[in-house]
One Martini backbone bead per residue (centre of mass of N, CA, C, O) as a GRO file, in nm:
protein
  100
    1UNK     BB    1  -0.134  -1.920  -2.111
    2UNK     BB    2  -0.117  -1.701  -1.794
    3UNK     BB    3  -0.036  -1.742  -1.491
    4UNK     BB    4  -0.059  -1.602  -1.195
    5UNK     BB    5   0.072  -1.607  -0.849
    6UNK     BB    6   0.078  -1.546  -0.511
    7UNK     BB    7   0.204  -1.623  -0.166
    8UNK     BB    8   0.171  -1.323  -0.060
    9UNK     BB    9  -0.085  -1.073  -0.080
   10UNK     BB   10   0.000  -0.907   0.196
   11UNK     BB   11   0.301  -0.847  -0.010
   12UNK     BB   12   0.176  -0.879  -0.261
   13UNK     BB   13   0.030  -0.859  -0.624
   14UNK     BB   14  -0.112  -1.031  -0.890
   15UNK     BB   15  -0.199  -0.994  -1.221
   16UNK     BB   16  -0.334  -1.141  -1.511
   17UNK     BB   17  -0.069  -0.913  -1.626
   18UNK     BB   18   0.151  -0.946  -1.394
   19UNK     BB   19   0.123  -0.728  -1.245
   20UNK     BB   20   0.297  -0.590  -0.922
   21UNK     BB   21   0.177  -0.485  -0.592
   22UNK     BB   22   0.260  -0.362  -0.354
   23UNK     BB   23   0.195  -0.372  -0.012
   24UNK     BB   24   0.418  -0.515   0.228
   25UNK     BB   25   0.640  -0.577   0.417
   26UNK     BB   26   0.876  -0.848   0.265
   27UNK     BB   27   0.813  -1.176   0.131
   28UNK     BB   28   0.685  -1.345  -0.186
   29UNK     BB   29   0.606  -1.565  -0.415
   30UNK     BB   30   0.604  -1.548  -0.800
   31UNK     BB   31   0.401  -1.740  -1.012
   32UNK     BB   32   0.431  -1.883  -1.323
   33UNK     BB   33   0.186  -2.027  -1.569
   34UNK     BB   34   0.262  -2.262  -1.891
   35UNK     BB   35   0.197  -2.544  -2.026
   36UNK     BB   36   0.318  -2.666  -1.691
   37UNK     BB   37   0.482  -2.440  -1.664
   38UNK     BB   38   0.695  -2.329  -1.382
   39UNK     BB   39   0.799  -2.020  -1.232
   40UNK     BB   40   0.957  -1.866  -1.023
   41UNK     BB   41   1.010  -1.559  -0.779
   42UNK     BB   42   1.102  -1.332  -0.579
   43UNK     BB   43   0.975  -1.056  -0.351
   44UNK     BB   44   1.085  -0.751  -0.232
   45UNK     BB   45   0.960  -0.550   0.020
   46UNK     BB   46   0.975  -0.250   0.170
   47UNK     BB   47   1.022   0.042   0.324
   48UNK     BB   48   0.951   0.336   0.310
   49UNK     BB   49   1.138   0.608   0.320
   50UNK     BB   50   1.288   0.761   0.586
   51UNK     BB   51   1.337   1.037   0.677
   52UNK     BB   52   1.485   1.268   0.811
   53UNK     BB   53   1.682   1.362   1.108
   54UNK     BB   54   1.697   1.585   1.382
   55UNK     BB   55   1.938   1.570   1.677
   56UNK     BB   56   1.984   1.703   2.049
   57UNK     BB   57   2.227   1.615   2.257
   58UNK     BB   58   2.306   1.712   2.551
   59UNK     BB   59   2.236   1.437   2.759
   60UNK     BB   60   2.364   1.192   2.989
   61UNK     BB   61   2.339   0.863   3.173
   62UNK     BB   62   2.651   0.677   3.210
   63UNK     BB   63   2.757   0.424   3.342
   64UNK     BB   64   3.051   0.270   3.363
   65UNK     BB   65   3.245   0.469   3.330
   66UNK     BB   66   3.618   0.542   3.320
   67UNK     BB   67   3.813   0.754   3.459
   68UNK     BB   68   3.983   0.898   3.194
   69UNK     BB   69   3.833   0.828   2.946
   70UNK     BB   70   3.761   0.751   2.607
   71UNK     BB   71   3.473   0.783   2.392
   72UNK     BB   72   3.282   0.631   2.136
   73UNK     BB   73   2.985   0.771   1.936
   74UNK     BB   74   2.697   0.631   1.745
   75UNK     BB   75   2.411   0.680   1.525
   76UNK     BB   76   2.119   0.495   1.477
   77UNK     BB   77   1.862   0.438   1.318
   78UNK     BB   78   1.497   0.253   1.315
   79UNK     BB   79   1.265   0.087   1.168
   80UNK     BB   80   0.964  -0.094   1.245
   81UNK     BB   81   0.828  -0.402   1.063
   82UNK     BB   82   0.670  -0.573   1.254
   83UNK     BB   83   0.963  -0.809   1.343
   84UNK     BB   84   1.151  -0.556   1.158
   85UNK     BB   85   1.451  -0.440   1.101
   86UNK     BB   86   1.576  -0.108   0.974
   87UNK     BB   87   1.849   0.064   0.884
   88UNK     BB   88   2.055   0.293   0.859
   89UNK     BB   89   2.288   0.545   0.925
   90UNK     BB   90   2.526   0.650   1.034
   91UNK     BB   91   2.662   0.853   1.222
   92UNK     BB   92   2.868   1.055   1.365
   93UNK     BB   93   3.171   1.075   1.540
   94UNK     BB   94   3.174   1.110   1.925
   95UNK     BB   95   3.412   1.255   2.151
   96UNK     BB   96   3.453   1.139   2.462
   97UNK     BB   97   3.580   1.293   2.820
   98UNK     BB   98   3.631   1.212   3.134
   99UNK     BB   99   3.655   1.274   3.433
  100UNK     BB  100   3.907   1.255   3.708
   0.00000   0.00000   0.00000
């Protein structure tokens, strides 16, 4: 007989028949044990795929940037979940030139 336990159940759930179904976001060992001996797996939940997001960016006040100077800028999201950060992909790269 095979026994299954979950060693965070607030981030994943284990069925008396092995099947696993994520809670949230996490990591945490689900234990099989079979005529004493135990086996181990780590287990890791993400969090849901968030949107893609589009933002239009027309101005900002950034200080000490040095006149006649070029600056490149790009810009990734985020999602926090719990005390973790997610992060997406960059987007493309946009060069500014200040004024002398």
């Amino acid at each position: 007989m095979l026994t299954y336990k979950s060693t965070k159940t607030s981030v994943a759930k284990v069925s008396s028949k092995g099947k696993i179904v994520a809670v949230a976001p996490g990591s945490c060992k689900i234990s099989v044990k079979s005529q004493g001996v135990t086996s181990n797996i780590t287990v890791i939940v993400l969090p849901n795929k968030v949107k893609t997001v589009a933002s239009d960016f027309s101005s900002a006040n950034i200080i000490q940037l040095k006149k006649g100077t070029t600056y490149k800028f790009r810009v990734r999201g985020f999602v926090k979940s719990g005390s973790k950060k997610y992060y997406g992909e960059f987007g493309k790269t946009y060069k500014l030139k200040t004024n002398k």
